[in-house]
N, C-alpha and C positions, 0 to 999 in steps of 0.2 A: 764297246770297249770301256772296261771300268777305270775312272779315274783316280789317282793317287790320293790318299784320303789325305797328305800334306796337299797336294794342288788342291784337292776340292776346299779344302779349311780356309786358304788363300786367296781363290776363287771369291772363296763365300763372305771374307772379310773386307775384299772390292769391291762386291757388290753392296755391301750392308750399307746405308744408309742412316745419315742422322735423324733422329728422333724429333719431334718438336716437345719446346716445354712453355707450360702454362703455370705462370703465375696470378696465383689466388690473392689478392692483398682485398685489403681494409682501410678505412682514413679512424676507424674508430672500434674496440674490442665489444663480445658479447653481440656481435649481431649474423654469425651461424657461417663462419666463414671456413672452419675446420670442419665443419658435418657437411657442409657441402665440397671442400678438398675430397674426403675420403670417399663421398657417394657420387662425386663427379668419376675417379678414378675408377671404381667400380663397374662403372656404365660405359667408360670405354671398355674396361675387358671384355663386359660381356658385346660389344661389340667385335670382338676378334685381333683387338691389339694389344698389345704387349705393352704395359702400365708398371711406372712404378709411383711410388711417392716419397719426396724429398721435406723433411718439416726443416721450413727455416726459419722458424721460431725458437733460436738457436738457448736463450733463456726460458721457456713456458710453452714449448710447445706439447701438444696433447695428442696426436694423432697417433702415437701407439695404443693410447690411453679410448680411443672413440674406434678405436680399432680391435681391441683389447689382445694386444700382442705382448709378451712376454718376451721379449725384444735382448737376445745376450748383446749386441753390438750398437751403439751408436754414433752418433756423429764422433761426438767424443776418441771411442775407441780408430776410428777412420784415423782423427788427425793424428794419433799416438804413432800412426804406418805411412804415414802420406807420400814422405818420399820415396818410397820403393809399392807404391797401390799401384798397380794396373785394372785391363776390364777382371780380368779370370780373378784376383785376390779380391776386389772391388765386389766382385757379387756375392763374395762368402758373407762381405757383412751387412747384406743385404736380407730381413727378415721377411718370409715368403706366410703373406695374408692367406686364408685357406680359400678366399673369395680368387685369388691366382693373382693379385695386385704385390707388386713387393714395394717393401719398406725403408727406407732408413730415417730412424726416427732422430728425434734434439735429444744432445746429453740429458742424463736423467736429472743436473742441477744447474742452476744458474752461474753461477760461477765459471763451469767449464765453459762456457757462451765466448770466455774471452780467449781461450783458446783457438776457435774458427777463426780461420782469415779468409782473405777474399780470393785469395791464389788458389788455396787448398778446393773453396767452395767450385770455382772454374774447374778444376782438372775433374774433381767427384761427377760434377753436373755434365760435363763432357761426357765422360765413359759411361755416366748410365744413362747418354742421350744416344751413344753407339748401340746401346743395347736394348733401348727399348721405342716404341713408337710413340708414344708421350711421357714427358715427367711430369707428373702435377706435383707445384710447392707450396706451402703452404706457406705463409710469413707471417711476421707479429706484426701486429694494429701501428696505422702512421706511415711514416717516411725516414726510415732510420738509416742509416749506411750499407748496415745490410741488405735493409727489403729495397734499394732504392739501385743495391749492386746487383738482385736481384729482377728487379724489373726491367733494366739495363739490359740481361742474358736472353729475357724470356721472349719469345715469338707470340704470345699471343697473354693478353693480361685484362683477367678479369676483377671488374672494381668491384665489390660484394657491400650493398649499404639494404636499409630499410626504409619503413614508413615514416620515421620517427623522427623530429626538425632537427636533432643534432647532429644523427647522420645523417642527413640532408645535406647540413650546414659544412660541415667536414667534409663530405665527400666531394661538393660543388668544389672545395680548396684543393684535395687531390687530385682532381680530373682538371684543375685548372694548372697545379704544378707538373703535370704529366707533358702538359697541352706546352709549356716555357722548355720544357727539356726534350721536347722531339716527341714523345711516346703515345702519345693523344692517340694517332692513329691505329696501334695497333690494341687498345684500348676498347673494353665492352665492357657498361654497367650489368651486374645483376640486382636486381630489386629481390630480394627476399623478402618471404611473407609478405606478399602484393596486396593481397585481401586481406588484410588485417584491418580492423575498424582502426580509424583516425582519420585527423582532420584532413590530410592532405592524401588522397588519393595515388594510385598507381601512373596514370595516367597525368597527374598535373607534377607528380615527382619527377617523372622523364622530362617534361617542359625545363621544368629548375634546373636539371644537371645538363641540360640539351643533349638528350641524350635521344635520337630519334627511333631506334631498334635498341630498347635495352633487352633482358632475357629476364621475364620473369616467371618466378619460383612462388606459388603458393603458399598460401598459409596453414602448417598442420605442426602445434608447440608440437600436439601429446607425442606424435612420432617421432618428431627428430630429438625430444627430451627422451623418450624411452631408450629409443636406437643410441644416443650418446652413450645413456648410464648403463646399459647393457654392451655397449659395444660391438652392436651389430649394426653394419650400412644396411638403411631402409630399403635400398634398390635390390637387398638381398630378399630379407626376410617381410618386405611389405612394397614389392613391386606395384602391385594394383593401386596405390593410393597416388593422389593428384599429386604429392608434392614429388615422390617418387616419378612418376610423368614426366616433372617440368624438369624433374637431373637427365632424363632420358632424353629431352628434347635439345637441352642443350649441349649434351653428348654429340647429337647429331649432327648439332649445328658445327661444333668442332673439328669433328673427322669428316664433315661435307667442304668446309673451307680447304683448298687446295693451295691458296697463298699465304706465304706470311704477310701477317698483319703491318706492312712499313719496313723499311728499313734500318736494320741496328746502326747505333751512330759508334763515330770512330772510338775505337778503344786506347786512343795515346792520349783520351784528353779524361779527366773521370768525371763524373753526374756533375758534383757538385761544383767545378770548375766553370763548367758550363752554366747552371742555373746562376751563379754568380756573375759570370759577364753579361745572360741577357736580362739578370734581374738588375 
């Protein structure tokens, strides 16, 4: 017996499930945190889920740019409709990667940054966690309002530092301001460029952040510089290479976790209310 394609759409909209979203943060810029947003997303699709990506790097972000989309809609144009967006208006201005990842990229100028609020950010991030099986967001470097309203939403948050003592230095502060506000737990260093010569190793950096299962990512500039300035994810057009590997591996590691990483803290109180009373 055929079902009513209105029951089945209903059906189908009770069954759907939320999405989980991962956030990409940084305690400090220039250390590979948007090449890995876009080649992480990529490795889930080719895993068989349904991906998109959110840049909340609401002044300078780049991910249509390491993506090279041609993007008519942004954040931007989102907040111009917000009161009347749902999921079905919501995905028109969503730009469809040809790798199957969709998009919604940061206004094209800084200025419009102060346009996003944080309500607008919630309902967006909602409907496209209705619609797809992971959001990966990218954020700007540090602990700003945003990225920090951001870490706050996300299920699972990955810290992205290097070899290098400043991000060291920086990150050890962000995994320690995570650790005061609840999040610690659902919290996972990545070491990028792990093998890169310098004084401090992969292995004594995990000591520093206590970090005892971080996820690391290899060392390959020429790749992930070509893949930027061309704007093609490595996981596409250079699978076989190790650093491509270690986005795959961590892919796995993602959609093998079946828990969220901690529990979200109450929403009547905000971040910084909180790091305030127990700092």
């Amino acid at each position: 017996m055929k079902t009513p394609d209105g029951l089945q759409t209903e059906q189908m909209n009770v069954n759907k499930s939320r999405g989980e979203m991962i956030a990409v943060c940084s305690a400090k810029g220039g250390i590979g945190r948007t090449i890995l947003t876009v080649n992480l997303a990529v490795a889930l699709f080719k895993k068989n889920r349904s991906v998109a990506i959110f840049d909340g790097d609401f002044q300078f972000g780049d991910i249509g740019l390491a993506m090279d989309l041609q993007a008519p809609f942004t954040m931007k144009e989102v907040m111009e409709g917000i009161d009347t967006i749902d999921d079905q208006s919501l995905a028109r201005y969503l730009s469809l990667h040809k790798s199957g990842v969709r998009v919604l990229p940061a206004p094209e100028r800084p200025e419009f940054a102060d346009l996003v609020t944080k309500e607008a950010v919630d309902k967006v991030i909602d409907l496209m966690l209705l619609q797809h099986d992971y959001v990966v967001t990218d954020m700007d470097a540090g602990l700003s309002d945003h990225s920090l309203h951001l870490i706050e939403k996300a299920d699972h948050i990955l810290v992205v530092t290097n070899l290098e003592m400043t991000a060291l230095k920086n990150t050890k502060l962000l995994l320690e301001t995570l650790d005061v506000l609840g999040f610690r737990n659902k919290a996972r260093v990545v070491i990028n460029r792990a093998n890169m010569e310098s004084v401090i190793n992969a292995e004594e950096a995990a000591a520093i952040l206590k970090e005892s299962e971080p996820i690391y990512i290899p060392n390959d500039f020429q790749t992930c510089s070509k893949s930027l300035n061309i704007g093609i994810p490595f996981v596409i057009g250079q699978s076989k290479t190790e650093v491509a590997k270690g986005i795959f591996k961590m892919a796995e590691f993602l959609t093998s976790t079946h828990e969220v990483m901690g529990q979200k803290p109450n929403k009547h109180h905000s971040v910084f209310s909180r790091w305030y009373k127990r700092g």
